[in-house]
C-alpha positions as CSV (number, residue, x, y, z in Angstrom):
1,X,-1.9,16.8,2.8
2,X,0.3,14.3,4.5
3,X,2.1,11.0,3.1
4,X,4.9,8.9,5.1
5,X,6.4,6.3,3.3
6,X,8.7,3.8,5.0
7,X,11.5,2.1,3.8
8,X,14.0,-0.3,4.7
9,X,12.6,-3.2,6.1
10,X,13.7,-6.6,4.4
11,X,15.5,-10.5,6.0
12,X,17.9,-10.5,9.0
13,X,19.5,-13.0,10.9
14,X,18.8,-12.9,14.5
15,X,21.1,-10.7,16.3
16,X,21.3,-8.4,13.1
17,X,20.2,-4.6,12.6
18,X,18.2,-2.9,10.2
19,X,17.2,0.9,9.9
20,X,14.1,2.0,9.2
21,X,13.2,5.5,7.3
22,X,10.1,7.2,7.1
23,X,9.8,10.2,5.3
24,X,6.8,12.7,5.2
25,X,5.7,14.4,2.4
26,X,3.7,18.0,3.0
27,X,3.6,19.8,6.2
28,X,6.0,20.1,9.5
29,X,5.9,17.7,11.9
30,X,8.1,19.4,14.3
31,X,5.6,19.4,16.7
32,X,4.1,17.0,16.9
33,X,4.5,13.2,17.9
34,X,5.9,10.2,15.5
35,X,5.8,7.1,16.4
36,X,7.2,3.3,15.4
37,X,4.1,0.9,15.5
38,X,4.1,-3.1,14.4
39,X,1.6,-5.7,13.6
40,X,2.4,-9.8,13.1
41,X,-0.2,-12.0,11.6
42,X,-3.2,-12.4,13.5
43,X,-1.9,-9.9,16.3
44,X,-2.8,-6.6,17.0
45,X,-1.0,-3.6,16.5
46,X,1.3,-3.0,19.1
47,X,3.3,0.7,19.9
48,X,7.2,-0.3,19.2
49,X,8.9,3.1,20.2
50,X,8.1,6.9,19.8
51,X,9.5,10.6,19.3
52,X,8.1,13.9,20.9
53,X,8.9,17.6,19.0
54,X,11.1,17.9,21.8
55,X,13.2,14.9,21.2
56,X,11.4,13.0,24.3
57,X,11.1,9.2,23.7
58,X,9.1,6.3,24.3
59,X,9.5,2.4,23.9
60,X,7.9,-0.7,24.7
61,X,9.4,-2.9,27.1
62,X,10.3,-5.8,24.6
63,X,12.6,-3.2,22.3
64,X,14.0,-0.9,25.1
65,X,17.8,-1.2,25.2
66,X,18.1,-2.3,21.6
67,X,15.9,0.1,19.2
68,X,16.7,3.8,19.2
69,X,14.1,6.0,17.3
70,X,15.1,9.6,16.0
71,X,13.5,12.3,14.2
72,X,15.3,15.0,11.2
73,X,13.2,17.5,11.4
74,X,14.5,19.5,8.5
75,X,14.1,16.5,6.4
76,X,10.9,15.5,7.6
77,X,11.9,12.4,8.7
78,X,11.5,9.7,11.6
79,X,14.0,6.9,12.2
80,X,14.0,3.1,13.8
81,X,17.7,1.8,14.5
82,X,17.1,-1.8,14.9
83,X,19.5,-3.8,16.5
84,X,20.3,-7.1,18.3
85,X,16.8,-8.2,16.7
86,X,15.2,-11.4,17.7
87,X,13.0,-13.6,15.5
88,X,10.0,-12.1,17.9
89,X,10.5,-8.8,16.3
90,X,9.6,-10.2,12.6
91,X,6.2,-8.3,12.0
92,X,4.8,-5.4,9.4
93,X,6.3,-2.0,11.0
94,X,4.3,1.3,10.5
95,X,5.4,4.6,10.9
96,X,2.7,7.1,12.2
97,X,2.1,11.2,13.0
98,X,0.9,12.2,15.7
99,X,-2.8,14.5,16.2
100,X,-3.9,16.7,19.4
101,X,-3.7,13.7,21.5
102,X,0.1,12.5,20.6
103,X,1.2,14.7,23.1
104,X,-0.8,13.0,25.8
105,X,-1.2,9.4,24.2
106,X,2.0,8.6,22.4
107,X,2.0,5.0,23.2
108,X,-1.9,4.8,21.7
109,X,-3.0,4.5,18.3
110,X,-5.6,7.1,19.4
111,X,-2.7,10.1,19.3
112,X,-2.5,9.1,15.6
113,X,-4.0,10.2,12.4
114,X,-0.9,9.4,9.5
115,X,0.0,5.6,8.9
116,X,2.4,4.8,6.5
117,X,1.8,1.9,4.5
118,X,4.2,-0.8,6.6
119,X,7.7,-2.1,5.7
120,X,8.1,-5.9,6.3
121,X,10.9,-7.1,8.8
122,X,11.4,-10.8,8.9
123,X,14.0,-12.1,11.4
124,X,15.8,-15.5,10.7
125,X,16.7,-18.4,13.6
């Protein structure tokens, strides 16, 4: 029923930006949770920033102050701005949609049941 696709990930020199989309296809996620998640090779997954119905948000300590997630409801749509990026932020970025337990566990994969399919961001020294 539900597809997110990201998009706009690509090279960047170290104190560049980048914005990443990630549209939904099917039905409303108004209400529920999306999230920003990103993996590196051979690291885990780690939560990057996320997006309540009610416009609430959530980050991890290494991208406060300099990414900014958003949500377009009417489009169906979740946002990362990117900005002042450090070559620690090169990694595979997946967007997600939230289940039951979003609400409660945004910063857990556990309060997810969409992933996209990753956008690569690579950050230059």
């Amino acid at each position: 029923q539900v597809q997110l696709v990201e998009s706009g990930g690509g090279l960047v020199q170290a104190g560049g930006s980048l914005r990443l989309s990630c549209a939904a296809s099917g039905r409303t996620f108004s209400r529920n949770v999306m999230g920003w998640f990103r993996q590196a090779p051979g690291k885990a997954r780690e939560f990057v920033a996320a997006i309540m119905w009610s416009g609430t948000t959530y980050y991890a300590d290494s991208v406060k102050g300099r990414f900014t997630i958003s949500r377009d409801n009417t489009k169906n749509t979740v946002y990362l701005q990117m900005n002042s990026l450090k070559p620690e932020d090169t990694a595979v970025y997946y967007c997600a949609a939230g289940n039951e337990y979003g609400t409660t566990w945004p910063k857990r994969e556990l309060g997810y049941n969409y992933w996209g399919q990753g956008t690569q961001v690579t950050v230059s020294s």
